[in-house]
N, C-alpha and C positions, 0 to 999 in steps of 0.2 A: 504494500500500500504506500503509497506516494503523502504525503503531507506537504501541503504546502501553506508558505506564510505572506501577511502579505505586511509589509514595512514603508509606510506614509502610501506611496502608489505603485510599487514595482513588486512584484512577489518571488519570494525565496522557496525556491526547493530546502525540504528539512528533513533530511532522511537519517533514519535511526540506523548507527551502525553496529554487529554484532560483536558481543562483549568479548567472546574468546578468540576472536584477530581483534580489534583496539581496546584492549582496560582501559587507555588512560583516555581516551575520546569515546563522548557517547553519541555524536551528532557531526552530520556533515553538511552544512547550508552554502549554498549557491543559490546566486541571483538566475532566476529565468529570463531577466529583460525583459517582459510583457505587462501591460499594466489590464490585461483581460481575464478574468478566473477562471474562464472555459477556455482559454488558450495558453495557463497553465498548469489546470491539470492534465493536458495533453503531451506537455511537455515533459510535464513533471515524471507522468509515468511512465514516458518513455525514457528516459534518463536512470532511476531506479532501477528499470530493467535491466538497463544497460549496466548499473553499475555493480546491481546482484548477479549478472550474469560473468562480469569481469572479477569477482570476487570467488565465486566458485571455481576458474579458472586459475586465477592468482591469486591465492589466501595472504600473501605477504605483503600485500602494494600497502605504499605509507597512503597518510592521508592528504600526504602532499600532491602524491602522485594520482591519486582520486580527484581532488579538484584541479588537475591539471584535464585530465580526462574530461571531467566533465563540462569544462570550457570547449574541448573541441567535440565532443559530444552534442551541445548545446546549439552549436554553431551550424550543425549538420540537421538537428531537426526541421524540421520541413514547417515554414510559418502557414497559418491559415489564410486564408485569400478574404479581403476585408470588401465592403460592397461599398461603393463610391457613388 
């Protein structure tokens, strides 16, 4: 499940990370860039996936290396077409 937050008008991915890869972090927030809540929880959840799926693969990645990820993860999802 994806959580997301939303701070003045931008909303943040807040994904809980699991205790036995990080004890000493419980939480991994990135900004989505979007200031729409149905374009980020699309985001959001695609992001989570990507990063539970990256974590199953690689149990060791810092947390650095996570939000590096998910800058270019971010960047790659696909924005919604807005109506003009």
């Amino acid at each position: 499940m994806a959580y997301i937050v939303r701070r003045q008008s931008v909303y943040y991915l807040n994904l809980r990370l699991p205790k036995h890869l990080f004890p000493n972090r419980h939480t991994l927030r990135v900004s989505l860039r979007v200031r729409e809540r149905q374009a980020a929880l699309f985001a959001a959840a695609s992001l989570a996936q990507q990063i539970n799926n990256h974590l199953i693969e690689h149990p060791l990645t810092t947390p650095k290396t996570l939000r590096a990820l998910c800058e270019q993860w971010r960047a790659a999802v696909p924005q919604q077409m807005t109506k003009t």
